[in-house]
C-alpha positions as CSV (number, residue, x, y, z in Angstrom):
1,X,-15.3,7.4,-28.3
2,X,-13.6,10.2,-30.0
3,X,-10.3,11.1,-28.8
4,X,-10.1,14.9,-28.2
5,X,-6.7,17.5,-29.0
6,X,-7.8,18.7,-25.4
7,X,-8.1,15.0,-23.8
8,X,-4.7,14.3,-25.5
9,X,-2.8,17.5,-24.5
10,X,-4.3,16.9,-20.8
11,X,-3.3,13.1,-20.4
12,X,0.1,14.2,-21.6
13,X,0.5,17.3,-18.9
14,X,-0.6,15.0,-16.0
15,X,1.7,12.1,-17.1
16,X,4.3,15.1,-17.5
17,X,4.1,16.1,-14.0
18,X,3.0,13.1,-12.6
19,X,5.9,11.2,-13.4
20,X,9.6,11.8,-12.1
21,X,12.9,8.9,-11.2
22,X,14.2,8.6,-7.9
23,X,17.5,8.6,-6.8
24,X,17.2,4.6,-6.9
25,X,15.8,5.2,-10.6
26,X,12.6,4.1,-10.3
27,X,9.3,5.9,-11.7
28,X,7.3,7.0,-8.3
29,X,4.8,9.5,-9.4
30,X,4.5,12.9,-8.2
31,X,2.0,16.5,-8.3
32,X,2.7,19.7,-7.1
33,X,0.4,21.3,-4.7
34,X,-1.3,23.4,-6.7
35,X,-1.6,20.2,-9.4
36,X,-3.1,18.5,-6.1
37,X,-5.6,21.0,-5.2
38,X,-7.2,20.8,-8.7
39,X,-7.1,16.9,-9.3
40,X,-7.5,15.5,-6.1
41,X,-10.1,13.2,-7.5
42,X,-7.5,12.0,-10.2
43,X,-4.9,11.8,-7.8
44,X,-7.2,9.1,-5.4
45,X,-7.9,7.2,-8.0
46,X,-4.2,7.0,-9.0
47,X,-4.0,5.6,-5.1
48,X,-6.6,3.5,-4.6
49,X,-5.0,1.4,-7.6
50,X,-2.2,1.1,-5.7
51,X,0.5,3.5,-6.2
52,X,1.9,6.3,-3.7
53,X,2.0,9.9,-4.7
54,X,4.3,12.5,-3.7
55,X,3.3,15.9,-3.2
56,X,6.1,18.6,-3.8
57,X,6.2,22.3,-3.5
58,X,8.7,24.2,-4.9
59,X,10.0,20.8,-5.9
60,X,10.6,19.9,-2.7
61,X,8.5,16.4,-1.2
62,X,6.3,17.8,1.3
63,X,3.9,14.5,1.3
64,X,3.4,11.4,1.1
65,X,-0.3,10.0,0.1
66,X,-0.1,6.2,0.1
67,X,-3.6,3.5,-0.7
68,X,-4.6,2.6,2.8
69,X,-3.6,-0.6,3.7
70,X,-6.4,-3.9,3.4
71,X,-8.7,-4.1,6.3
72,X,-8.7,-8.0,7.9
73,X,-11.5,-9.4,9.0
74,X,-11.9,-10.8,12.4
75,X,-9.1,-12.7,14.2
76,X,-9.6,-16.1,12.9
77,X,-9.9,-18.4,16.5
78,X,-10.2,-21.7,14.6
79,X,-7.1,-21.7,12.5
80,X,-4.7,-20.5,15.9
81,X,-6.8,-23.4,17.8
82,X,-6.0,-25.9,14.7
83,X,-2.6,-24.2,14.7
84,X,-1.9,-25.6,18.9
85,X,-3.5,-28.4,18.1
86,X,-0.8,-29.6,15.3
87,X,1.7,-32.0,16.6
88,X,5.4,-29.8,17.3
89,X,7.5,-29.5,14.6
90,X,10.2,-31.0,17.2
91,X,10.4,-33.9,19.2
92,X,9.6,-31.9,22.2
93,X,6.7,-32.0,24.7
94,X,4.0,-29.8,24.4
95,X,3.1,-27.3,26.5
96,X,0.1,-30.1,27.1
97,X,2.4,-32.7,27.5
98,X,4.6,-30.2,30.3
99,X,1.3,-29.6,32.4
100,X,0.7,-33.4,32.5
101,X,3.9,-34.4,33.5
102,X,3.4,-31.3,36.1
103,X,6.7,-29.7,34.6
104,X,4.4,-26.3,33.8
């Protein structure tokens, strides 16, 4: 794959204006609007491989566009049924123990 002037002066502008330090000094990367509007598909990508994105105008932060978070799966009944089952971490009654003894 041949490497381009064009390619190289474009990767260098977006890292240009992607990147900017915080007041913490870390590198959070961020686009101005306008940037926005004409690489939104860039910008997703950036997210969707994990990092947030600030969107400034007039170098102001305006938003915030952040990967959206892991969906679970279902509620998983057998480990919280295997999790009451385990004997107490004290030497305590269970609540099982309580209702036998008609404390509960």
């Amino acid at each position: 794959m041949q490497t381009t002037i064009s390619h190289l002066l474009t990767s260098h502008f977006n890292e240009t204006i992607l990147r900017k330090m915080t007041n913490i000094g870390a590198a959070m990367k961020t686009a101005t609007v306008a940037h926005a509007k004409s690489h939104l598909s860039n910008l997703l990508a950036t997210v969707e491989a994990g990092e947030e994105i600030v969107i400034t105008r007039r170098g102001k932060p305006v938003a915030r566009v952040i990967p959206e978070p892991v969906a679970r799966g279902r509620f998983d009944w057998k480990s919280l049924r295997a999790y009451i089952n385990e004997s107490p971490a004290h030497n305590g009654l269970t609540v099982e123990d309580m209702r036998q003894q008609d404390i509960l």
